[in-house]
C-alpha positions in Angstrom: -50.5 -51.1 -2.8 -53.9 -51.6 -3.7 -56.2 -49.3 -5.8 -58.1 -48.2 -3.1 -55.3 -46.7 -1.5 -54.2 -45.3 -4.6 -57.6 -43.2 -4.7 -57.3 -41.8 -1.5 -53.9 -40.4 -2.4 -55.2 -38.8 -5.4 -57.3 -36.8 -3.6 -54.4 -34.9 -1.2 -53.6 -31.9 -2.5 -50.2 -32.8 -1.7 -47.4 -34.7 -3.6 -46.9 -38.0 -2.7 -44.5 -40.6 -4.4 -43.8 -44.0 -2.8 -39.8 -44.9 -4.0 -38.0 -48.4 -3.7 -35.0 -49.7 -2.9 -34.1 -48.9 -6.2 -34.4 -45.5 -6.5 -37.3 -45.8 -8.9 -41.3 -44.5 -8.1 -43.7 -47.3 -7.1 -46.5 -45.2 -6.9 -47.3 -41.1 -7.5 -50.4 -39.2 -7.0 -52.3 -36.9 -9.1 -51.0 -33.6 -7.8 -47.6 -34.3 -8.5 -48.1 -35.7 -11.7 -49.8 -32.4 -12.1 -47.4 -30.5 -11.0 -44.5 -32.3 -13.2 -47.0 -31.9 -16.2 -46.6 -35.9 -16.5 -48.9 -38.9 -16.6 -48.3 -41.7 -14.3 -47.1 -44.4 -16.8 -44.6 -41.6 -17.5 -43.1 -41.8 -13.5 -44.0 -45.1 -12.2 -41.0 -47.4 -12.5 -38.9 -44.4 -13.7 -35.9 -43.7 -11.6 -35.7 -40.1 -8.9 -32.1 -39.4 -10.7 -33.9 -39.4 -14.1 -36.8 -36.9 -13.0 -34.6 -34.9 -11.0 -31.1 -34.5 -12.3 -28.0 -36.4 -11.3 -26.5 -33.6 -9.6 -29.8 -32.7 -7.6 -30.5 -36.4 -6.8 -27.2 -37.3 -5.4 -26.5 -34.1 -3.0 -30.2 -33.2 -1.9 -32.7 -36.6 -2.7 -30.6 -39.8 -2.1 -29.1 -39.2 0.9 -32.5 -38.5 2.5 -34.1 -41.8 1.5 -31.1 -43.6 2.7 -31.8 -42.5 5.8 -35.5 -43.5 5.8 -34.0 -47.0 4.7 -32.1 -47.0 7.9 -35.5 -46.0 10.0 -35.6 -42.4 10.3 -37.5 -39.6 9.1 -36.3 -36.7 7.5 -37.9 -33.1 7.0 -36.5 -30.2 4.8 -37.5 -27.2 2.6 -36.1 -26.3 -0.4 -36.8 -24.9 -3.9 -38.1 -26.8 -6.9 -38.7 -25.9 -10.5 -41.8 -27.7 -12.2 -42.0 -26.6 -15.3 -41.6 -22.1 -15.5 -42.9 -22.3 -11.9 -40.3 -22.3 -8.9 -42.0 -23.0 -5.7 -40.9 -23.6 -2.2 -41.8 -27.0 -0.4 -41.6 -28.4 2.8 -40.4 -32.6 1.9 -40.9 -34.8 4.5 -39.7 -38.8 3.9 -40.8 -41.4 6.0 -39.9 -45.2 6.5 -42.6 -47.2 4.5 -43.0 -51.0 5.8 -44.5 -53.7 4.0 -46.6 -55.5 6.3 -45.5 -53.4 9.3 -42.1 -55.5 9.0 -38.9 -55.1 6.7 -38.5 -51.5 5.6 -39.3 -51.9 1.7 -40.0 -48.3 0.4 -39.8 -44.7 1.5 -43.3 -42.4 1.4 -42.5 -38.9 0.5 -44.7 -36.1 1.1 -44.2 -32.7 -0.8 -45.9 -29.7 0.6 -46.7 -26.5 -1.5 -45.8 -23.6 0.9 -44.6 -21.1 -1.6 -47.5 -18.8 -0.5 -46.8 -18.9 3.1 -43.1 -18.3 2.3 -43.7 -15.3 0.7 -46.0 -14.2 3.2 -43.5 -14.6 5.7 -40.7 -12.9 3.7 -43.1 -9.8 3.4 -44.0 -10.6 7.5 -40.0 -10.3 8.0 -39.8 -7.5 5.5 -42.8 -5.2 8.1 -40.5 -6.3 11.1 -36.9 -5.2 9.5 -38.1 -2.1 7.6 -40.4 0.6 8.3 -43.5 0.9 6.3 -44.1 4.4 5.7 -40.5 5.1 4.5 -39.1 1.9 3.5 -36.2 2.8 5.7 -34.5 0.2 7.6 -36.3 0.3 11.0 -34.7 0.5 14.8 -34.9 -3.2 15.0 -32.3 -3.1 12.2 -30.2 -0.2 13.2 -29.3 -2.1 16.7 -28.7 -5.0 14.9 -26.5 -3.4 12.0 -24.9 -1.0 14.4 -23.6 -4.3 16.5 -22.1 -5.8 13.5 -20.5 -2.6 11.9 -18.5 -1.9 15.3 -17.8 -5.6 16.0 -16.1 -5.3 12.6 -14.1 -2.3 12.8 -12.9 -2.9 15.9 -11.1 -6.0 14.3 -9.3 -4.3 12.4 -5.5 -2.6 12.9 -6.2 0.2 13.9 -9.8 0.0 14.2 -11.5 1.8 11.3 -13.9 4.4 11.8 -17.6 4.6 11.9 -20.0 7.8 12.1 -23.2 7.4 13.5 -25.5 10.7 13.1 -28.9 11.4 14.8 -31.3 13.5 12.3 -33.9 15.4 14.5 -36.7 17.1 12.2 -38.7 20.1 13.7 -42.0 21.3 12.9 -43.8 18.4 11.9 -46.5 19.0 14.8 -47.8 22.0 13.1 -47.3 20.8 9.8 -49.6 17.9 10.7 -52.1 20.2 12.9 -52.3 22.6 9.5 -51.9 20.6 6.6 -53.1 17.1 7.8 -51.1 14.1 8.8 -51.4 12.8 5.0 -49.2 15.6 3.8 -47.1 15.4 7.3 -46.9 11.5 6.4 -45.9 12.6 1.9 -43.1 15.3 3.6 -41.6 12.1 6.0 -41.3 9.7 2.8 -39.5 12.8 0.7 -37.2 13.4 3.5 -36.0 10.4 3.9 -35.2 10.3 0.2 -33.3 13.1 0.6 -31.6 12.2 3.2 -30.4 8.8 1.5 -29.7 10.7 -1.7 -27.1 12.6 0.1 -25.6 9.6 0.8 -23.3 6.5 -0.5 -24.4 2.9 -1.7 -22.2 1.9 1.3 -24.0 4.2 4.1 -27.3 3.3 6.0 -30.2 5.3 7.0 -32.9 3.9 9.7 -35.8 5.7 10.7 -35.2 5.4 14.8 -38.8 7.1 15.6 -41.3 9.8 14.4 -39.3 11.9 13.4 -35.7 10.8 14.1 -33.6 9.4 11.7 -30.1 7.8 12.4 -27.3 7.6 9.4 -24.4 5.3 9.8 -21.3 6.0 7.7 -19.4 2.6 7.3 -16.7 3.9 4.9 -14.6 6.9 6.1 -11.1 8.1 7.0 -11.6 10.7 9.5 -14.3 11.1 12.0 -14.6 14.8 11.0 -15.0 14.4 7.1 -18.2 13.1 8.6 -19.3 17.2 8.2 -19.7 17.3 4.8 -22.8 15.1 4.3 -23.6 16.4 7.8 -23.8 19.6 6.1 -25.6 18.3 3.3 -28.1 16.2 4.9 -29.1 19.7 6.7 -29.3 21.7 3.5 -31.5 18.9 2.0 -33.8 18.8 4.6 -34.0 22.3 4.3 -35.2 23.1 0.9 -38.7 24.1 0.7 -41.2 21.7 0.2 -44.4 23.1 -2.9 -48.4 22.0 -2.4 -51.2 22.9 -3.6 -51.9 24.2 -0.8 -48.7 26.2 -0.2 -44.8 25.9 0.8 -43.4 24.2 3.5 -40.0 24.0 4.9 -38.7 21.5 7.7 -35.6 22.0 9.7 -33.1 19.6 10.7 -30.5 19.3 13.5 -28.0 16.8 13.2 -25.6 15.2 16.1 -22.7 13.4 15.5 -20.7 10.6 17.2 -17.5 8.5 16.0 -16.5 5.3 16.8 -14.1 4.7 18.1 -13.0 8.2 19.2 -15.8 8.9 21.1 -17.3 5.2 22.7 -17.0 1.4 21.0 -20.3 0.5 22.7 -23.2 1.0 20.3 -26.0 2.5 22.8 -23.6 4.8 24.1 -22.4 5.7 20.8 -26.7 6.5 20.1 -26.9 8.3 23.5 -24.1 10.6 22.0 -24.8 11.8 18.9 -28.3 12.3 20.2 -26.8 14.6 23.1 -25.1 16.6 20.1 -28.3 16.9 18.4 -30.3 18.3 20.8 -27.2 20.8 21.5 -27.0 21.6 18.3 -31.1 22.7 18.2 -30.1 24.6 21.4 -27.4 26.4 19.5 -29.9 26.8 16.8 -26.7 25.0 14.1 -27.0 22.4 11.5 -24.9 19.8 13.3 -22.6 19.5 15.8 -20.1 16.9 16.5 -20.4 15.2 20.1 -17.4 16.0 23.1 -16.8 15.2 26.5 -18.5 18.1 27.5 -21.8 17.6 25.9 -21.4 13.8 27.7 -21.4 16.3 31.5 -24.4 18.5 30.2 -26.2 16.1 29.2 -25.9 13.7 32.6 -26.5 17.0 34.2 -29.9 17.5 32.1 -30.9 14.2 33.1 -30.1 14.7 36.7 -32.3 18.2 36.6 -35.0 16.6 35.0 -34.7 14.1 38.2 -34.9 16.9 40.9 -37.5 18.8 38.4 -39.5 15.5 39.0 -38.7 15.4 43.0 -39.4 19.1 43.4 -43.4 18.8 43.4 -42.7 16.1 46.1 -40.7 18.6 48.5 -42.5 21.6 47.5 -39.7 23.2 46.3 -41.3 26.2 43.6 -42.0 29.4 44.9 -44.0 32.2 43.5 -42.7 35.9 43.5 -45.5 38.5 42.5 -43.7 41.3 39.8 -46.0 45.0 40.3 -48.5 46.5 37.8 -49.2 50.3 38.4 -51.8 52.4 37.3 -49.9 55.6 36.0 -53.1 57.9 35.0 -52.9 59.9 38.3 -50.2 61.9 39.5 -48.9 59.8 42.0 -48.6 55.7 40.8 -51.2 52.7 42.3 -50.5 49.5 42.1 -53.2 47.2 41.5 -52.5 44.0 41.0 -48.9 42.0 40.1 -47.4 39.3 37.5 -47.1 36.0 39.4 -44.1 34.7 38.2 -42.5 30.8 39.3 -39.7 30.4 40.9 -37.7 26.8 42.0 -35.9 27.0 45.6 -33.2 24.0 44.7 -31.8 22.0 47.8 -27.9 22.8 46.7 -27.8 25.3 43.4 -29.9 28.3 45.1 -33.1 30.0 43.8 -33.9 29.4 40.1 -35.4 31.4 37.9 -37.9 29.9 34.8 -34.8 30.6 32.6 -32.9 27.5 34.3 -35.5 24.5 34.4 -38.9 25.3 31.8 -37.2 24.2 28.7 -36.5 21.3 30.0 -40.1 20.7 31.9 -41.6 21.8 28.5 -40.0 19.0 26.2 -40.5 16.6 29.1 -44.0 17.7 29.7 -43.5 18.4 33.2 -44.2 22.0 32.5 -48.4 21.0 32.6 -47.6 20.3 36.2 -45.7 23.6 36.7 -48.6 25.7 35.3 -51.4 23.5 37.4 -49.5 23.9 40.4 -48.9 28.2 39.2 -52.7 28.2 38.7 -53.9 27.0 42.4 -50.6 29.0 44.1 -52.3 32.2 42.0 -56.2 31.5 43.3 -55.2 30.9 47.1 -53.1 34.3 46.3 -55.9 35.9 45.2 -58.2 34.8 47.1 -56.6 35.8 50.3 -55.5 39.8 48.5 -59.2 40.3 47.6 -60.3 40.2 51.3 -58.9 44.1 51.5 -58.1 44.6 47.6 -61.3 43.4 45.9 -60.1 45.2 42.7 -56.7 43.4 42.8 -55.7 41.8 39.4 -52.9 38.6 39.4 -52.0 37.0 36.3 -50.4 33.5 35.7 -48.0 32.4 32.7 -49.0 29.4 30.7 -46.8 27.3 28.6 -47.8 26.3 24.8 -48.8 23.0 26.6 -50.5 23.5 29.2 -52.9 26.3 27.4 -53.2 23.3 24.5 -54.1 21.5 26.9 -58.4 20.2 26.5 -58.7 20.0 30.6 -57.2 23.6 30.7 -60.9 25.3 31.4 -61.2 22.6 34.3 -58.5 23.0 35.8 -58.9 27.3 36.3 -62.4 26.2 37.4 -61.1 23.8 39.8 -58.3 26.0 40.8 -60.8 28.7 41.5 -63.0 26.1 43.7 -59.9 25.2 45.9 -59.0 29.0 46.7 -62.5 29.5 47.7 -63.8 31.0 44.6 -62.3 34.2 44.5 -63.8 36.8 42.2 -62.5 34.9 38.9 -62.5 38.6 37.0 -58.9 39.2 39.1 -57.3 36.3 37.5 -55.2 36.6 34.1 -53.7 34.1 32.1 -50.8 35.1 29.8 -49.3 33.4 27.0 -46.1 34.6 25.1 -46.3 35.7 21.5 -44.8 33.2 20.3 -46.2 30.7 22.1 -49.6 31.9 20.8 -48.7 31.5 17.2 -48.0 27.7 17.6 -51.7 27.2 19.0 -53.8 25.7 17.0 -55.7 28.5 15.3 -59.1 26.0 15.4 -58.6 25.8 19.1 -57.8 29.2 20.3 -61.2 30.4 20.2 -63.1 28.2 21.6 -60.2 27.6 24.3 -60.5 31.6 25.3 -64.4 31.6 24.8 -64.3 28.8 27.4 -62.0 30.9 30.1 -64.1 33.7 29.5 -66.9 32.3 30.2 -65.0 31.6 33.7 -64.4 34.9 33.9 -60.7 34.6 33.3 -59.1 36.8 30.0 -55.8 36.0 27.9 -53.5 38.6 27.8 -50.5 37.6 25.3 -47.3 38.9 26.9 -44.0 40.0 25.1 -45.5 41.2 22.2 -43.6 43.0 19.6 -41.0 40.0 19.3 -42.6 37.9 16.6 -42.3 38.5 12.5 -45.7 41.1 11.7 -47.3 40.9 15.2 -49.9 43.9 14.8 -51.6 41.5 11.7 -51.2 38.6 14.0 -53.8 40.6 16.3 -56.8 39.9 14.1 -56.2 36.1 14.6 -55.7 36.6 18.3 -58.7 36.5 20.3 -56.7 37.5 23.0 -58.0 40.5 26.0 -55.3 42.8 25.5 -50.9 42.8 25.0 -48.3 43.5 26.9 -45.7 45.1 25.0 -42.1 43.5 25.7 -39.4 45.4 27.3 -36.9 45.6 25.0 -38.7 48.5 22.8 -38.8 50.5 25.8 -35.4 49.7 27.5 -33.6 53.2 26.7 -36.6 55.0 25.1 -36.3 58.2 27.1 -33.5 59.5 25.2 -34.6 58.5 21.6 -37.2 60.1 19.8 -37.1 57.6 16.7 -38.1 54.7 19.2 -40.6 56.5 20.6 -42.0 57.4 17.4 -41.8 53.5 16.7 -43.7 52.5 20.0 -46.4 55.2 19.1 -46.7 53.3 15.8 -47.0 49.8 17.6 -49.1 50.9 20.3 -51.7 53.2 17.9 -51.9 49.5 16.1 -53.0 48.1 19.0 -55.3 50.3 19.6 -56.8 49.9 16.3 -57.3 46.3 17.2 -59.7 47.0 20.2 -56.9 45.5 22.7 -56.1 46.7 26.1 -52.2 47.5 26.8 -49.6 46.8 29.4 -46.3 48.3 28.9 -43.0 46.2 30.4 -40.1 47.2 31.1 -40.7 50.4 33.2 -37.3 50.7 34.8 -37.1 54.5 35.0 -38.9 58.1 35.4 -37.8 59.2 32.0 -39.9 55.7 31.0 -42.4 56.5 33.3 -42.4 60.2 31.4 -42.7 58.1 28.0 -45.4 55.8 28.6 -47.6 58.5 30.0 -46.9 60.6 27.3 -48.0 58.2 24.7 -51.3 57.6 26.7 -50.6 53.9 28.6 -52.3 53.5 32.1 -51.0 50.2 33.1 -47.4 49.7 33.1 -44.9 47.3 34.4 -40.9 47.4 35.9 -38.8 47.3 38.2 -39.5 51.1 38.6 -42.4 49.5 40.9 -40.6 46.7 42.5 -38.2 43.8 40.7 -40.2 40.6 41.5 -41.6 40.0 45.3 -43.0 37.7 47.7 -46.6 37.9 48.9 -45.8 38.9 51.7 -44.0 41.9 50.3 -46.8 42.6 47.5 -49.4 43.0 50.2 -46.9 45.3 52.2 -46.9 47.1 48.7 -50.0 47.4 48.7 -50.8 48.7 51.8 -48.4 51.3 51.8 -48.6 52.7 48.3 -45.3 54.0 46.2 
């Protein structure tokens, strides 16, 4: 080869060698002489085996040229060592013919992809693991989960492996208080926790948000799967210390076993996630799957189905419970408490009890309270053509009053019934439902209704931990008082002296009161005696249809 081509070689950044029939080098460029830290009267005429090694030259180098000499062209990767430096390149060898006859040399050119392989190691790394806990990701857990049960189910009897589901709670309002930085701090210490409860031989995958799944490889019995279970839970549970004070997560654990329970990996998933969300219903640490979990949760997901189909066939019905104005001698009702109800094709009339847990952790509980809101408006509307004083109120869930459209959809509502004087519609909103709002929201979300014309009234009060100091926060209309510290209260002084004390707080706080639970005259007695006006019960009625209501109406108690 000529000088001229030897230039141009020099100047690729790539290593290039040209090797005879001998084995020996015939020509090298400056970056590989570089790279060996050589000059080129040190390589040129020197043999590959010398440079290289025997051993590295007979299994890897030689057998590659041989098969340029017989005409083809070879690619492969591998490592290399020049000098303290190990770096991965991609070698390519290619025929070389003198003349463009005879096959006389081989051309060989080295490629430095050491930064692209790491790159893609750390690519693979992102795609395998997850990045904010360094937990193996759900990509990995199907994958793993394939390969544990393919290999205990070869063995004699097949061994066992425990798959858990670890469901954390309260994360939303940790990350609508504190900030998603310290939601995102409490994720990566939980899942150290979690794998610190936990054997070298164990995995732990972070499935989603806030779902982690542990897979126990190594274990005799499916149920000795309950002691880290148990202390997985406890872990979990200890209270977290900021700055900017103490916070504590709960955990709820399902478990499955393989192969007790299913050898198919997605069912064995499906299951221990059915025991998890029993074992939140249960309110329990954990809770190890069974047939019977398997029926209620097929018949969960066949409610949520007909929950889903029941806005189609206009299915929900709304029954109007009384309010009475005690202050004169003889009762007045003047307005009700609209309250949903779902006529199902085979299982009968259900109450909220049956179907709005399930429509509010699906969501479909936003539909519920827009269709509740219209029902209420066309309701009123039409009651306010003789009772222009009449007063209806409808019960929100946490979502639906989140909810930013919320202030359209009353207004809209309000539009459809024909506007109806908006000063006769209520909203209510539980207690504890009102503690989980967002206390930035709140206001502005009740300034907005008023504005409509529409008050909050916070129902069941009295159940939550120090609801009279709650009150301050709550820019709520007025309370009504639950049932269960009247229930009985005719024949105990000590609870009425404690309803005196809850209702005399109320007061303080400038809120208006409705008392529930009114099932009784020696009730009746009480709640006049302690001053309330407006009371509720089924002293008045047990929940009605319009029709009924305005019956109610018209004839008076």
């Amino acid at each position: 080869m000529g000088d001229a081509y030897q230039a141009i070689v020099d100047l690729s950044r790539d290593y290039i060698t040209l090797i005879d029939r001998d084995y020996r080098y015939q020509l090298v460029n400056d970056s590989y002489c570089r790279q060996l830290g050589k000059h080129k009267d040190e390589l040129v005429g020197r043999s590959v085996e010398d440079v290289w090694g025997v051993e590295r030259f007979h299994a890897f180098i030689r057998p590659k040229i041989d098969a340029c000499f017989g005409g083809e062209s070879v690619e492969y990767i591998d490592t290399f060592v020049f000098g303290a430096l190990q770096k991965h390149m991609r070698v390519n060898f290619h025929p070389y013919r003198e003349n463009g006859h005879d096959i006389t040399h081989v051309l060989v050119f080295s490629q430095d992809i050491t930064v692209q392989s790491e790159t893609e190691a750390k690519l693979a790394e992102y795609e395998y693991r997850d990045r904010l806990t360094g937990l193996y990701n759900r990509r990995t857990l199907e994958m793993t989960l394939a390969q544990q049960l393919s290999q205990a189910g070869r063995s004699v009897p097949p061994a066992n492996r425990v798959l858990m589901f670890v469901s954390l709670h309260n994360f939303k309002s940790i990350n609508r208080t504190f900030g998603h930085q310290i939601g995102d701090v409490l994720l990566e210490n939980t899942a150290i926790r979690v794998t610190e409860c936990l054997r070298s031989s164990d995995f732990v995958f972070r499935f989603d948000s806030t779902n982690f799944v542990v897979l126990l490889t190594e274990i005799e019995r499916g149920a000795d799967a309950a002691v880290p279970a148990g202390k997985i839970a406890d872990a979990v549970a200890l209270p977290y210390r900021f700055q900017a004070g103490e916070i504590t997560i709960t955990a709820h654990i399902g478990v499955a076993v393989f192969p007790t329970d299913t050898r198919d990996p997605l069912s064995l998933v499906q299951q221990a996630n059915s025991a998890c969300v029993e074992a939140e219903d249960r309110g329990i640490p954990f809770l190890f799957y069974d047939s019977e979990l398997h029926e209620r949760a097929l018949q969960r997901s066949r409610l949520y189905s007909e929950l889903r189909q029941a806005f189609e066939r206009h299915e929900f019905r709304l029954v109007y419970q009384p309010l009475a104005d005690i202050q004169g001698e003889q009762p007045r009702i003047i307005g009700a408490e609209a309250l949903v109800r779902w006529e199902h094709p085979t299982r009968g009339l259900l109450s909220p009890a049956d179907f709005l847990s399930l429509a509010e952790e699906t969501l479909l509980v936003r539909s519920v309270d827009k269709w509740v809101l219209f029902t209420v408006c066309l309701a009123l509307k039409e009651l306010q053509a003789d009772y222009p004083d009449i007063v209806l109120s409808a019960n929100m869930s946490a979502a639906g009053f989140m909810d930013p459209e919320l202030p359209d959809i009353v207004r809209a509502a309000l539009s459809n019934a024909g506007d109806p004087n908006p000063h006769g519609l209520r909203l209510e909103l539980t207690e504890s439902m009102s503690v989980q709002q967002d206390p930035s929201i709140l206001p502005s979300r009740v300034a907005a209704l008023e504005a409509l014309g529409v008050l909050l009234w916070i129902d069941d009060f009295g159940m939550g931990q120090s609801s009279l100091a709650l009150l301050k926060s709550l820019p709520a209309h007025g309370v009504k008082i639950d049932k269960s510290f009247v229930e009985g209260i005719a024949d105990s002084e000590r609870e009425q002296r404690y309803l005196a004390g809850i209702i005399q707080g109320v007061r303080a706080r400038d809120k208006e009161i409705i008392l529930e639970g009114v099932a009784g005259q020696g009730e009746l007695d009480v709640a006049r005696s302690l001053g309330c006006s407006i009371v509720q019960g089924y002293f008045f009625g047990k929940p009605l249809p319009l029709e009924r209501l305005r019956e109610l109406l018209g004839d008076g108690l």
